[in-house]
C-alpha positions in Angstrom: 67.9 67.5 63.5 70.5 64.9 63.2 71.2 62.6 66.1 73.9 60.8 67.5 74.1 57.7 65.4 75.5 54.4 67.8 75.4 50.6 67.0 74.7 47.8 69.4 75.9 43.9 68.6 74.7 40.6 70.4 78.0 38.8 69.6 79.1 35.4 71.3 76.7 35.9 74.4 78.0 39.3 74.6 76.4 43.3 73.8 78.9 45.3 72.1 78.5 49.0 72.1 80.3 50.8 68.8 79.8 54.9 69.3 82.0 58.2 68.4 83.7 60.1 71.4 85.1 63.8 70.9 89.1 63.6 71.5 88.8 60.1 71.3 87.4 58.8 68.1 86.2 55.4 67.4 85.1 53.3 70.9 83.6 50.0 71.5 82.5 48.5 75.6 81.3 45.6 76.2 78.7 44.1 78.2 78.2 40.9 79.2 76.5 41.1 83.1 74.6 44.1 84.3 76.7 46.7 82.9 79.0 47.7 80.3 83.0 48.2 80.8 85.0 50.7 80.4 85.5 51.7 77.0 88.6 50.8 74.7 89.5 52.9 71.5 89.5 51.2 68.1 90.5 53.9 65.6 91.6 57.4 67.0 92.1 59.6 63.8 88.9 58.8 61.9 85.8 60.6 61.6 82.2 60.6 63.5 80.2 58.4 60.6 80.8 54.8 60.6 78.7 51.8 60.3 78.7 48.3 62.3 77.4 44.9 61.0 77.4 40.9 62.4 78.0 38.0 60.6 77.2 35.2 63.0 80.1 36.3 65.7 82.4 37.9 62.9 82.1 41.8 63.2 82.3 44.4 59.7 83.2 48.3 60.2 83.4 50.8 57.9 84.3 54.3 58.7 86.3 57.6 57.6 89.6 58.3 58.3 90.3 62.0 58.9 92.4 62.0 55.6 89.0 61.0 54.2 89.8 57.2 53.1 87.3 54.8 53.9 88.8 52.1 56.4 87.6 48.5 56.6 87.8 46.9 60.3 87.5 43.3 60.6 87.0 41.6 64.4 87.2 37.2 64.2 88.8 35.1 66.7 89.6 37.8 69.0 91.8 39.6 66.2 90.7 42.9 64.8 91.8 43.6 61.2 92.2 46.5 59.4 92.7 47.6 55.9 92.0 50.7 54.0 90.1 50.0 50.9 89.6 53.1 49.5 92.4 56.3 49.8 91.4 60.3 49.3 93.2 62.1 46.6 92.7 65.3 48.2 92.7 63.8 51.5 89.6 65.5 52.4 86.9 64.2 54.6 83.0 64.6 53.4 79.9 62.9 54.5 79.6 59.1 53.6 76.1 58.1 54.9 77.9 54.6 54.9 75.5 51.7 55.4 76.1 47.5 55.3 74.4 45.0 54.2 74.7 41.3 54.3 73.6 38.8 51.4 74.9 35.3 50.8 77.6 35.9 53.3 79.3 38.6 51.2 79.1 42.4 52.6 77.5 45.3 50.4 78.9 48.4 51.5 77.0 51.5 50.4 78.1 55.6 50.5 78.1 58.9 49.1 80.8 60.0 47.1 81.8 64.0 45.7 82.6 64.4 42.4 83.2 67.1 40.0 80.1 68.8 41.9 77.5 65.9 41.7 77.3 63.3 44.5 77.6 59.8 43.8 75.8 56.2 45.2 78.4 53.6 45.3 78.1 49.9 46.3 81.1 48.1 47.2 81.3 44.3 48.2 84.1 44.3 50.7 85.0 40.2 50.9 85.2 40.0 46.9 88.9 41.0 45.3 87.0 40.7 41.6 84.3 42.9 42.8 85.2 46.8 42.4 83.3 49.9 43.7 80.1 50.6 41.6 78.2 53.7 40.8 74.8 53.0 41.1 73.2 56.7 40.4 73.6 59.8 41.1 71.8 61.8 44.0 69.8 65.1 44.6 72.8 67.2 45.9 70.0 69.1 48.4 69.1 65.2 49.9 71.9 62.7 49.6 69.6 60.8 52.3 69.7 57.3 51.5 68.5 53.9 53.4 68.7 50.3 52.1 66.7 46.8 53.4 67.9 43.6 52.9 64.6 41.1 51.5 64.4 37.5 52.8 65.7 35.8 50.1 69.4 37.5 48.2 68.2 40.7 47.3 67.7 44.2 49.1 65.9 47.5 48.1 67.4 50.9 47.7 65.3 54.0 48.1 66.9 57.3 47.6 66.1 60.8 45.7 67.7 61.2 42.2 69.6 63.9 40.5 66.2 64.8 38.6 64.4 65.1 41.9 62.6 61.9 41.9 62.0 59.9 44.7 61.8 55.8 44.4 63.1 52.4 44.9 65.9 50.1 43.1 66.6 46.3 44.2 70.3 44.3 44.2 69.6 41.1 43.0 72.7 38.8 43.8 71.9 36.2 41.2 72.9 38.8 38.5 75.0 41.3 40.6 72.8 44.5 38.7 70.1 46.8 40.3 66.4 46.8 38.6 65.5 50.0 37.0 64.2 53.0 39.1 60.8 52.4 40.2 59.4 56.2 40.9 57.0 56.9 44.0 57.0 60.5 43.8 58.7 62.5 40.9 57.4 65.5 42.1 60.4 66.5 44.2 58.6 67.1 47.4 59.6 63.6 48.9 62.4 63.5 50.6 64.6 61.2 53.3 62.8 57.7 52.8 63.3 54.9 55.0 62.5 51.4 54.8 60.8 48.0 56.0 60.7 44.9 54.0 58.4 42.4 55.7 58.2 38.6 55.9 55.8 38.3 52.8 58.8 40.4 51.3 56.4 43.8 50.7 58.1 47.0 51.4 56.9 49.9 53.6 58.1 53.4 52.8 58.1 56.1 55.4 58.8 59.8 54.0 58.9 63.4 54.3 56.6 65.2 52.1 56.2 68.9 51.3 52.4 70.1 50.6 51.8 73.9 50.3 55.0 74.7 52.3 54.4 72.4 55.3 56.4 68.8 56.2 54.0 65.7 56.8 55.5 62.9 57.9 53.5 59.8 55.3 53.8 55.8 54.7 52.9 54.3 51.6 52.9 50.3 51.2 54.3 48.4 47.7 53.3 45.4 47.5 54.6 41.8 46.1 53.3 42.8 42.7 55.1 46.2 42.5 51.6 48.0 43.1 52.0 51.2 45.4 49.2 52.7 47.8 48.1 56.3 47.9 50.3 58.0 51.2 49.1 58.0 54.5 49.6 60.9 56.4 50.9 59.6 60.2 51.6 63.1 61.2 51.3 67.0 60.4 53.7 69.8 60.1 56.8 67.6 61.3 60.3 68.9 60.9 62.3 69.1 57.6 64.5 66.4 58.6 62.5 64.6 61.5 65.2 61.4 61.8 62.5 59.0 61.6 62.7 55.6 61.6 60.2 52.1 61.1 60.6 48.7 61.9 58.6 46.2 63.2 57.8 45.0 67.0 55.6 42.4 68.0 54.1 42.0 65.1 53.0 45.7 64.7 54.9 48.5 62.2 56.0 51.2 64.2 57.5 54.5 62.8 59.2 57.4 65.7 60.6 60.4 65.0 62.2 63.6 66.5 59.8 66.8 67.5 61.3 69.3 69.3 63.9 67.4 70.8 61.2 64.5 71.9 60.7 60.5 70.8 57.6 60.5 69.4 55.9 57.3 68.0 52.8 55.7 66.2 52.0 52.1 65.6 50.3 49.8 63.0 48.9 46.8 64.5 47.9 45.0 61.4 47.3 45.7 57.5 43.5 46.8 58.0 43.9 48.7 61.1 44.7 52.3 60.7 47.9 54.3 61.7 47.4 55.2 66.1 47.6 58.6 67.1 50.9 59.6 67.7 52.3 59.4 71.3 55.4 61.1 73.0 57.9 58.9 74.9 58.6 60.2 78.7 62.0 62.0 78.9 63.9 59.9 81.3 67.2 61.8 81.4 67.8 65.5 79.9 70.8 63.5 78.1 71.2 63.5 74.7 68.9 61.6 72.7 70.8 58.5 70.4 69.2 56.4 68.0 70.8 52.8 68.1 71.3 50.6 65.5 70.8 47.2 67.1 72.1 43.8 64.8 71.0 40.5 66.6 70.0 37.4 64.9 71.1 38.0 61.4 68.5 41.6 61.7 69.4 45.0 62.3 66.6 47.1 64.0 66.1 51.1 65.0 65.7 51.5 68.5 65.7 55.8 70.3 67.4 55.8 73.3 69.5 57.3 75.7 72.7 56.9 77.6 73.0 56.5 81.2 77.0 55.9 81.8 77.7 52.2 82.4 73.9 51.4 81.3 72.0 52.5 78.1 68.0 53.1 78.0 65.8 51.8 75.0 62.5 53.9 74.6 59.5 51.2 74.0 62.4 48.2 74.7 63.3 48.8 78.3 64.2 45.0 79.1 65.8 44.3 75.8 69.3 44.9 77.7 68.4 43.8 80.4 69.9 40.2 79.3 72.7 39.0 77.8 72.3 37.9 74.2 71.9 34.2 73.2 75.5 32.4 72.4 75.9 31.4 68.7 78.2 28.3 67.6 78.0 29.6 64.2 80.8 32.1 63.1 82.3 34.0 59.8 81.1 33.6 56.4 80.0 29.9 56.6 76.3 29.7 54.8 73.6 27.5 56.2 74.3 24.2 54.4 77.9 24.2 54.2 78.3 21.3 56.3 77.1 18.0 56.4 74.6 18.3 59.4 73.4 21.6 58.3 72.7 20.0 54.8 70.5 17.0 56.5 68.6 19.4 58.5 67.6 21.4 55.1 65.7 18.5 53.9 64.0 17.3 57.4 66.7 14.9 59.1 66.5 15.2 62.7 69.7 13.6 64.6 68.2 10.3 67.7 68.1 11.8 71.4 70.4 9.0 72.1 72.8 9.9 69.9 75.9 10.3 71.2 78.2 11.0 68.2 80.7 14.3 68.4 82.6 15.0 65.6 86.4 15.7 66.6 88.8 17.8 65.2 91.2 15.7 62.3 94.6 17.1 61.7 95.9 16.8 58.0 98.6 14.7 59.0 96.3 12.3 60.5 94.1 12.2 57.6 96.9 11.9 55.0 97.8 8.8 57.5 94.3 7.2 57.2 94.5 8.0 53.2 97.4 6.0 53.0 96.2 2.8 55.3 92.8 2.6 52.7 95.5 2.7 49.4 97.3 0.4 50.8 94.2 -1.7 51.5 92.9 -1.6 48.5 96.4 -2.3 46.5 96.3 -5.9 48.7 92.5 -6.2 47.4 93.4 -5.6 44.1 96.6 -8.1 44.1 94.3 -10.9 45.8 91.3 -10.4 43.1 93.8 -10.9 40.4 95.4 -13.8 41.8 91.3 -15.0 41.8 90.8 -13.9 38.3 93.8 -16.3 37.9 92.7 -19.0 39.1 89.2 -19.0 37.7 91.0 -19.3 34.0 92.9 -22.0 35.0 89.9 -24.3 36.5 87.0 -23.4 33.7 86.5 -26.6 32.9 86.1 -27.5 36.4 83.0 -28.6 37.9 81.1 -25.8 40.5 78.4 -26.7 42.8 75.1 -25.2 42.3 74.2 -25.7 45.9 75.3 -27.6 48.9 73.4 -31.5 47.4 76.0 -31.2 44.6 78.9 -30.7 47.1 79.6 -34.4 47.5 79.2 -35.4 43.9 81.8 -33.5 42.5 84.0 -34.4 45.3 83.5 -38.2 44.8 84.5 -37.3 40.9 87.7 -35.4 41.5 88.3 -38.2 43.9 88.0 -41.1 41.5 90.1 -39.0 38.4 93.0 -38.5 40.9 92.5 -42.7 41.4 92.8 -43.5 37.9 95.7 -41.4 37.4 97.9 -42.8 40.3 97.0 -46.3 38.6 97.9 -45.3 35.5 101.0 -44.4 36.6 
């Protein structure tokens, strides 16, 4: 079972809602006080899989036109952009499984491609002309289920099931724009549609389907920091082929949910002794449909189930996440921590006075060219006058200098007398 797929952004104080709508295609609302607004339509012939990312208060999406190119949507300033970066030859649509990812401000975009019978994993960093789509494997045609999970520093992890059945892990490192070598959890083809969790200590947990003697258990393992991997814990029995499950962490805890029979069901890891809780069934608030949301705040993107409710949309074990409107950022586009002068003295400690006052304004070029100009010009008049110095040093060498201020009068009294003996002279 395959549900509805929707992504919510806390943008400039603001929730936006990004979902598919039959007859109408690509939608966004807004939500900024109780409730959300009335929808407006962003992209009318494209198809239902698409995928939403925040950089500061700059919005990334990636979907499928319904001539099967792959269209880039851009939203800064209060300008939506759009560009198509990659065109269909046989202007066919096909699943992309498209997913973003964010690392040193530059967008990874992954998705499945069709070729010749064998389905291909290709990353693509959208803000990079030199950068060019990438084939980084090729996938078991029977699970082209991906997921990706950016680390804390510039690399993500990539799990996905190969074209020889094996299921494991690769890793982007942006230093050196290459993926490590296949690191295999299972290579017995009974894993299938991983998903994963990197935490802060920058260990991975993987949550999986796994086939024993013809029944679907749904099973965690853990790799840790030194690439060793734990045997599979079993979180829950005879589960559905494709379950939609997800993990990500709340409060501290790891918490996996998953699909059963139409119902949200979850169980929760407290800490890294305690064991997996027995699983537990959210309350059906609505007979709606169930949609999993995709929430990006913060720099994070986060799994939540829910439902919608018209103007208002329910989060199952995040009720009052909603509820208020999302922090403001000042921060916007592509600019890295660092790239300014304050956000450089805050790296190493500096801390700006309480009773500072100080606000940078905004300096035109012309302005700036003016000020240029006023400091040559200065420095021309210093550089004339320290000449005209220089000058006069050479001509006065043999010249007496005082050493301090008791020699003062001396050499006074004997300039005085030479200029006396010359006047009698004459």
């Amino acid at each position: 079972m395959s549900p509805l797929q929707e992504y919510l952004l806390a943008a400039d104080g603001v929730w936006w809602h990004f979902f598919y709508k039959n007859t109408y295609g690509l939608c966004f609302r807004k939500k900024a006080g109780a409730y959300f607004s009335d929808f407006e339509i962003l992209e009318k012939d494209c198809q239902e899989d698409f995928c939403v990312t925040l950089v500061g208060n700059t919005i990334h999406l990636v979907c499928q036109g319904n001539d099967g190119s792959i269209l880039y949507f851009c939203y800064e300033q209060a300008v939506w952009q759009k560009e198509i970066i990659l065109k269909s030859r046989d202007q066919t649509p096909s699943p992309k499984h498209f997913a973003l990812s964010v690392i040193s401000g530059s967008i990874n975009l992954f998705y499945i491609l069709s070729y010749q019978e064998k389905m291909m994993l290709i990353h693509h960093i959208l803000n990079r002309a030199d950068e060019k789509p990438h084939v980084v494997d090729y996938l078991d045609p029977t699970d082209v289920n991906f997921c990706l999970a950016p680390h804390n520093g510039t690399e993500l992890s990539l799990c996905y099931k190969n074209a020889n059945g094996a299921c494991g892990l690769r890793s982007f490192r942006w230093s050196s724009k290459s993926f490590s070598p296949f690191f295999v959890i299972d290579a017995s083809g009974n894993m299938s549609s991983p998903v994963l969790w990197v935490h802060e200590d920058d260990s991975v947990s993987i949550a999986a389907v796994l086939r024993v003697e013809g029944f679907y258990n749904l099973v965690v393992f853990h790799r840790e920091t030194d690439g060793g991997l734990t045997p599979p814990t079993t979180v829950y029995l005879d589960c559905a082929r494709h379950p939609a499950h997800t993990l990500s962490a709340r409060d501290s805890a790891l918490v996996l949910e998953w699909l059963d029979g139409g119902s949200v069901m979850t169980s929760t890891k407290a800490s890294e002794a305690e064991k997996w809780r027995k699983p537990t069934k959210y309350m059906r608030v609505t007979s709606g449909e169930v949609v999993l949301y995709h929430i990006c705040q913060k720099g994070k993107t986060a799994p939540y189930y829910g439902s919608n409710h018209g103007n208002d949309i329910r989060l199952y074990g995040a009720e009052h996440l909603l509820s208020m409107p999302p922090e403001k950022t000042e921060k916007t586009g592509f600019r890295p921590e660092g790239s300014d002068a304050l956000d450089f003295a805050r790296m190493f400690g500096y801390k700006r006075p309480e009773n500072d006052a100080f606000h940078p304004d905004y300096v035109t070029r012309e302005e700036l060219s003016k000020e240029l100009s006023a400091i040559k010009k200065l420095l021309k008049e210093q550089e004339k006058r320290i000449k005209e110095l220089s000058r006069w040093l050479d001509n006065h060498k043999t010249e007496s200098i005082a050493e301090n201020e008791a020699d003062i009068d001396a050499i006074l009294l004997k300039e005085h007398r030479s200029a006396k003996t010359v006047v009698t002279g004459t």
